[in-house]
C-alpha positions as CSV (number, residue, x, y, z in Angstrom):
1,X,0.0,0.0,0.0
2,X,1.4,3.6,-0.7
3,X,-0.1,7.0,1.1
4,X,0.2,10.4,0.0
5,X,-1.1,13.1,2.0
6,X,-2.4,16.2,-0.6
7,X,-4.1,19.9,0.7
8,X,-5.9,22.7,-1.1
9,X,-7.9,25.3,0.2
10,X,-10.7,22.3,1.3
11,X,-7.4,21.7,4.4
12,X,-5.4,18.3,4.4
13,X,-6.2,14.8,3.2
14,X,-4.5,11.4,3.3
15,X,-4.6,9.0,0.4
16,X,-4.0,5.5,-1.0
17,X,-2.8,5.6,-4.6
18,X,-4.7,3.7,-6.7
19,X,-3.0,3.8,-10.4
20,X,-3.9,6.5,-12.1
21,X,-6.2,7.8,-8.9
22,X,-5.9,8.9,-5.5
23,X,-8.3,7.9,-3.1
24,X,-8.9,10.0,-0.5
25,X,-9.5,8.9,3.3
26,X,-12.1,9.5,6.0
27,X,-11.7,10.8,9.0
28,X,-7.8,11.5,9.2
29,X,-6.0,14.3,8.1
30,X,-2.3,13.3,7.9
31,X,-0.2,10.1,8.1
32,X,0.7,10.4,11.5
33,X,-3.1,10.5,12.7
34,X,-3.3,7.1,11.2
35,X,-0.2,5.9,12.7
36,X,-0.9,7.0,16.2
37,X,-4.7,5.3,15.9
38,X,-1.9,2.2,14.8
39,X,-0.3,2.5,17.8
40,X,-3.4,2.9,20.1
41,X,-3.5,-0.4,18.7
42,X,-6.7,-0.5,16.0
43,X,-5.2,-2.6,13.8
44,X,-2.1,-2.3,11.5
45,X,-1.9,0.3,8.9
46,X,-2.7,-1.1,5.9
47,X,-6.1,-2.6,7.6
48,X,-7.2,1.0,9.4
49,X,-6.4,2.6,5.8
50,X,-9.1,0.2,3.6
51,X,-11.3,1.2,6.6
52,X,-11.1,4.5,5.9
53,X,-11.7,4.7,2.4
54,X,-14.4,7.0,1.0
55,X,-15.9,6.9,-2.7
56,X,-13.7,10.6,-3.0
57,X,-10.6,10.5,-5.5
58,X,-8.5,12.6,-7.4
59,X,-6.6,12.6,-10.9
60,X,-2.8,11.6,-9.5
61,X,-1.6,12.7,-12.9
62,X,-3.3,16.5,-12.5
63,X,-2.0,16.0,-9.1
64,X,1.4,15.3,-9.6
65,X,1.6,17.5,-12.6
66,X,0.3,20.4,-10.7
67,X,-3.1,20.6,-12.8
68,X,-4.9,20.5,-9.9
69,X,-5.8,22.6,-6.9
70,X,-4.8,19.7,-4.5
71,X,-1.2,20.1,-3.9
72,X,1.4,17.2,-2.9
73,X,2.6,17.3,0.2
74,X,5.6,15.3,2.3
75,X,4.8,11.4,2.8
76,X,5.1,12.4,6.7
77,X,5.4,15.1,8.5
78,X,4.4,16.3,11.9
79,X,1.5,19.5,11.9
80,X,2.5,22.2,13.5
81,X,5.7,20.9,15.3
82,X,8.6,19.9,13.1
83,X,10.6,19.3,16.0
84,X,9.2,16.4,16.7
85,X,10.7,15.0,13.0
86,X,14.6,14.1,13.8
87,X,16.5,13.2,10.5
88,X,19.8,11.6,10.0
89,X,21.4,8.9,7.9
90,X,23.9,6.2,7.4
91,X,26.8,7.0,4.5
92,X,29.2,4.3,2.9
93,X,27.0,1.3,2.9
94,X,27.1,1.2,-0.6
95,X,29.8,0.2,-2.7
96,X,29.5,3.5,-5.3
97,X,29.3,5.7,-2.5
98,X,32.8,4.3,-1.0
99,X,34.3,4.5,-4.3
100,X,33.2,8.3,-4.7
101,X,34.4,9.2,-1.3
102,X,37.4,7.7,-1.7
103,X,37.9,9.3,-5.0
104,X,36.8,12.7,-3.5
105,X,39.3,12.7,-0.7
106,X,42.4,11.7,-2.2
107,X,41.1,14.4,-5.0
108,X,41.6,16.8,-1.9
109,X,44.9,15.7,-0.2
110,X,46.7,13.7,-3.2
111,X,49.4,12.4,-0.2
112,X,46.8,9.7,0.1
113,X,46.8,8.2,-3.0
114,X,48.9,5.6,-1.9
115,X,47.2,5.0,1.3
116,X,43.2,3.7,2.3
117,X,41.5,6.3,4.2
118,X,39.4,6.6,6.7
119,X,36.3,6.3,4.3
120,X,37.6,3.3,3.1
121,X,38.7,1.6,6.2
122,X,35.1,2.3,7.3
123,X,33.3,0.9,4.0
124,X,35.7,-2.5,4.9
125,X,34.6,-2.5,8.3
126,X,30.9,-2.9,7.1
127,X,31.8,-5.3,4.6
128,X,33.5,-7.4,7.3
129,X,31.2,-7.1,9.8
130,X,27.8,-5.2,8.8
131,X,26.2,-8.2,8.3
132,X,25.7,-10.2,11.9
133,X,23.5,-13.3,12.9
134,X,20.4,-12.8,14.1
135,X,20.8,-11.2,17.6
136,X,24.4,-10.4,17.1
137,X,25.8,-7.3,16.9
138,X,27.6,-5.8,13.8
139,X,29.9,-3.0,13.0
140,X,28.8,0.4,13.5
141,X,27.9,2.1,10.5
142,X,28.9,5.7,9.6
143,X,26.0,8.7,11.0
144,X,25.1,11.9,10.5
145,X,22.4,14.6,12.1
146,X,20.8,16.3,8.9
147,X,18.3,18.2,11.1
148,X,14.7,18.6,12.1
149,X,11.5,18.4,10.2
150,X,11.9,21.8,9.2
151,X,14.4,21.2,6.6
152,X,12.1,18.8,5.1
153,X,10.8,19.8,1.1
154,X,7.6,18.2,-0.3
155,X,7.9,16.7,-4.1
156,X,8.0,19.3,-6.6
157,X,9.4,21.7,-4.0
158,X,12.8,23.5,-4.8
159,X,15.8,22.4,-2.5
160,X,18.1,25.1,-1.4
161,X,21.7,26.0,-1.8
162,X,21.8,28.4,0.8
163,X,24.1,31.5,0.7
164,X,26.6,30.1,3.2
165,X,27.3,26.8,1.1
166,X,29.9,26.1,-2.0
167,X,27.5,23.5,-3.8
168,X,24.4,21.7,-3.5
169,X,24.2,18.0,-4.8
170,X,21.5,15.5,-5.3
171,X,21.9,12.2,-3.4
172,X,19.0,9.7,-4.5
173,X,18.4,7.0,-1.4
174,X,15.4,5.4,0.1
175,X,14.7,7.0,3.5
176,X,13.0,4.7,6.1
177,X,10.4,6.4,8.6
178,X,9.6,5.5,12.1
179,X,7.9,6.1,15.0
180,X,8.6,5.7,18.7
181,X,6.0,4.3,20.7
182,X,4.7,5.1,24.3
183,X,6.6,2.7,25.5
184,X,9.9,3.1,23.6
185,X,9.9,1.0,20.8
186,X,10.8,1.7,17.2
187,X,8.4,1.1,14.8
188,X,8.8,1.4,11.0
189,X,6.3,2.7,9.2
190,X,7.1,2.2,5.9
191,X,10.0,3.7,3.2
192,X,9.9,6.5,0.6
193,X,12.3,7.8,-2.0
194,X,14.4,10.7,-0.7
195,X,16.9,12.7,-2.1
196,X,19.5,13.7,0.9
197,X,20.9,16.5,-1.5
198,X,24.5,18.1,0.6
199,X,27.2,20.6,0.0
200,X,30.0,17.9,-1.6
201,X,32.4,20.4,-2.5
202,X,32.3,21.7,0.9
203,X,33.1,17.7,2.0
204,X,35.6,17.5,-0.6
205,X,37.9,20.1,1.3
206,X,38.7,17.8,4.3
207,X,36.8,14.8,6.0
208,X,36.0,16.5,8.9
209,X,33.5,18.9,6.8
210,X,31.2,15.8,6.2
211,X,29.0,16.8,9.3
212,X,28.1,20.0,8.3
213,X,27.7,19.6,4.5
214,X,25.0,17.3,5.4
215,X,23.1,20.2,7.1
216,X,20.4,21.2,4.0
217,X,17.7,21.2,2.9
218,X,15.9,17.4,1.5
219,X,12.4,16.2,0.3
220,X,10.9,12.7,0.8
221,X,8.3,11.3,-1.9
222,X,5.7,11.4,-3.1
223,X,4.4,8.3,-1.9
224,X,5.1,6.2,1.7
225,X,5.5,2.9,0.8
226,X,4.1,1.0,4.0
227,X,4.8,-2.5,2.6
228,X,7.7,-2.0,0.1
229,X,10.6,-4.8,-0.2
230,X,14.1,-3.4,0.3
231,X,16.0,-6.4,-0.9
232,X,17.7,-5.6,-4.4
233,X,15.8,-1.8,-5.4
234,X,17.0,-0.7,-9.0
235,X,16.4,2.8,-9.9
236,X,17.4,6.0,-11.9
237,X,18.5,9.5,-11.7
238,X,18.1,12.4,-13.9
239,X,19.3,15.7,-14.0
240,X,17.4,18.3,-16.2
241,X,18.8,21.8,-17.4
242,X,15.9,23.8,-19.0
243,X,14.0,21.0,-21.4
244,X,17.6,19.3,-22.0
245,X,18.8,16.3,-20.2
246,X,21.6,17.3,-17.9
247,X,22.9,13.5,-16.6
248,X,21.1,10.2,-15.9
249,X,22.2,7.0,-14.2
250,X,21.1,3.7,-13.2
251,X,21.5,2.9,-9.5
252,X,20.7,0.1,-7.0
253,X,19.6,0.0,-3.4
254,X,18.5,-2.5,-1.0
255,X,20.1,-4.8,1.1
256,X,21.6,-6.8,-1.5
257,X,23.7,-4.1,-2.5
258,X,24.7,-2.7,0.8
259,X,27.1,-4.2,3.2
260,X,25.3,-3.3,6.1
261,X,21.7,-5.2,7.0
262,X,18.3,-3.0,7.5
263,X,18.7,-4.5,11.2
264,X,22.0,-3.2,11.7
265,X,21.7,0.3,10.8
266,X,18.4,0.2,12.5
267,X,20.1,-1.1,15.6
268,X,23.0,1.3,16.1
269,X,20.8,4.4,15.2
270,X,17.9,3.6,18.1
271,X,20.6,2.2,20.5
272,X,20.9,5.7,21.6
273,X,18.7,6.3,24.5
274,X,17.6,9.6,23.1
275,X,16.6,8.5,19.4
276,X,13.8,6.5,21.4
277,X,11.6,9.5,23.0
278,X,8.1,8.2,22.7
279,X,6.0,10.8,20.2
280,X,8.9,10.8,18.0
281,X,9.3,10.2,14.2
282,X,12.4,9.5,12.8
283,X,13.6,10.1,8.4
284,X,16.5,8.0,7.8
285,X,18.6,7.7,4.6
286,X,19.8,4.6,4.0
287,X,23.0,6.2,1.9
288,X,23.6,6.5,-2.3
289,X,24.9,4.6,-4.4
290,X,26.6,6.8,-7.1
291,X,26.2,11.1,-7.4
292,X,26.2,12.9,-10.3
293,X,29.0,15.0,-8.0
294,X,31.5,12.5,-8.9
295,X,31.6,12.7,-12.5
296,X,32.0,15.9,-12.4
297,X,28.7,17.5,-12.7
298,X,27.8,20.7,-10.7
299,X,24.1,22.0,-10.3
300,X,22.8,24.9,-11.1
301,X,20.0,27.6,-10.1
302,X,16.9,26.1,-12.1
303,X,18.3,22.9,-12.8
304,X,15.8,19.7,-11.6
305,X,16.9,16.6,-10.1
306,X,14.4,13.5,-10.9
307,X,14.8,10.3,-8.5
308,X,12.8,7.1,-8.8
309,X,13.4,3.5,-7.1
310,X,11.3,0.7,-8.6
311,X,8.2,-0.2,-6.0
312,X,8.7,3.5,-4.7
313,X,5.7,4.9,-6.8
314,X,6.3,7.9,-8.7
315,X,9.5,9.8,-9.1
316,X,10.4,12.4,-6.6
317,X,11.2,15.7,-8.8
318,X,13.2,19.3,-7.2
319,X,14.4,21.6,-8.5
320,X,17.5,23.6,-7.5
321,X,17.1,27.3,-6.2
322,X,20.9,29.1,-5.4
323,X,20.0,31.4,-2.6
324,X,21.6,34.8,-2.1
325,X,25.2,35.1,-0.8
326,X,25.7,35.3,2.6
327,X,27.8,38.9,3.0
328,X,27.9,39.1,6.8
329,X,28.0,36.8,9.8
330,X,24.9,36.4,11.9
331,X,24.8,38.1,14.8
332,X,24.1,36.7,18.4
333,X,22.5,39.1,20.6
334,X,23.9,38.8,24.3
335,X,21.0,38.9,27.2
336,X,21.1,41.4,29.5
């Protein structure tokens, strides 16, 4: 089953796609209402949503192509308090990505040609040992803090390169989204296409920049995928400029082509006492396997990024908006 949730001037609605139709539920005005009736336990998701459905649809295609009056909004999201969203991810747990990194840092201090670094000794630590038993324990993956729900972009939404940052760079993954229960206890609600989009030139200059390259702007959709495989995910990327083809590339996710399992990542991200507050949703990219970054192309204002994984619904489309240069620091004002 896959959800959207839409709005228009009518207020919020939640929606299972049906083909070439949307139809629109009763009684629930976003995702999260549904999850939470979930988690009062009702039933599970899929069941409360075929409940719910009414005889109302809408056209996905004027939808989607923004014919319509109903607009797409995120796959999740959290009304009025973003700061209940917390989104992170997991890098080098595929092998493109490792390649690219390691590419990208000897680019940046060539001493290390000869030598593995630390992206690399990482990437063989997952292949070694990101893979445990059942109820063992593997290698940690690498993590990273991309920010609250407020950096979150619906489909068709522009992603930002703000006036601070050297680049902006599309980074096509499947994002997993969960929810922590009264009591604790992760719960996955489903997976959507995500596209994690960071500053890689600002990466490029040293290593230690990775953490704060990651802080941008992302989007999620359009559609939650509540009960989508993730064993071997092909998919593509595109890159427009204007009406002309910029770049485009096959790419695979899933657990086949990662060295780290779904229960491995999920483990070391909600071992930490504070990932599992109860109220709280989590986004989570599960990491790319190739960027356009790496062969050497550099977005632009205007230009549109197109990502779509296979069982994933439709593609998730940005464009690219270059925000103003910063000129002068912010200021913080001291309390007196």
């Amino acid at each position: 089953m896959h959800l959207v949730q839409v709005s228009s001037a009518e207020g919020r609605r939640v929606a299972v796609v049906e083909g070439s139709q949307l139809r629109l539920l009763r009684e629930v005005d976003s995702v999260l209402a549904l999850v939470e009736r979930s988690l009062a336990g009702e039933r599970n998701l899929s069941d409360i949503s075929n409940r719910l459905l009414s005889t109302e649809t809408l056209d996905y295609d004027a939808v989607y192509e923004g014919r319509s009056s109903w607009k797409l909004l995120l796959p999740i999201d959290a009304p009025g308090n973003p700061q209940r969203i917390l989104i992170s991810g997991t890098g080098l747990t595929h092998l493109g990505s490792a390649r690219e990194r390691q590419a990208m840092h000897v680019e940046a201090s060539p001493q290390q040609q000869a030598e593995m670094t630390d992206s690399m000794r990482m990437f063989e630590w997952g292949l070694q040992q990101g893979r445990p038993a059942p109820g063992a324990v593997g290698v940690a993956p690498e993590w990273f803090y991309k920010g609250d729900g407020s950096v979150l972009r619906p489909p068709l939404a522009d992603l930002e390169i703000p006036g601070y940052a050297e680049d902006g760079g599309e980074e096509a993954e499947v994002a997993a989204i969960y929810v922590i229960a009264a009591d604790g206890m992760p719960w996955r609600i489903g997976m959507t296409a995500g596209n994690e989009f960071s500053d890689h030139v600002f990466e490029r200059r040293n290593y230690l920049n990775l953490a704060g390259s990651k802080l941008r702007s992302c989007s999620l959709g359009p559609e939650l995928a509540i009960d989508a495989a993730f064993d071997d995910v092909p998919g593509r990327v595109r890159l427009w400029r204007g009406e002309k083809p910029l770049w485009e590339k096959a790419i695979r996710t899933g657990e086949r082509n990662m060295c780290h399992s779904l229960a491995n990542l999920e483990h070391h991200h909600f071992k930490f006492c504070g990932h599992r507050q109860p109220g709280m949703l989590h986004v989570h990219f599960m990491g790319a396997d190739c960027l356009s970054f790496g062969e050497g192309v550099r977005l632009q204002d205007g230009d549109v990024m197109e990502i779509q994984f296979e069982g994933f619904g439709r593609p998730l489309r940005n464009g690219v908006v270059r925000q103003p240069a910063l000129r002068e620091p912010v200021r913080v004002q001291a309390m007196r």
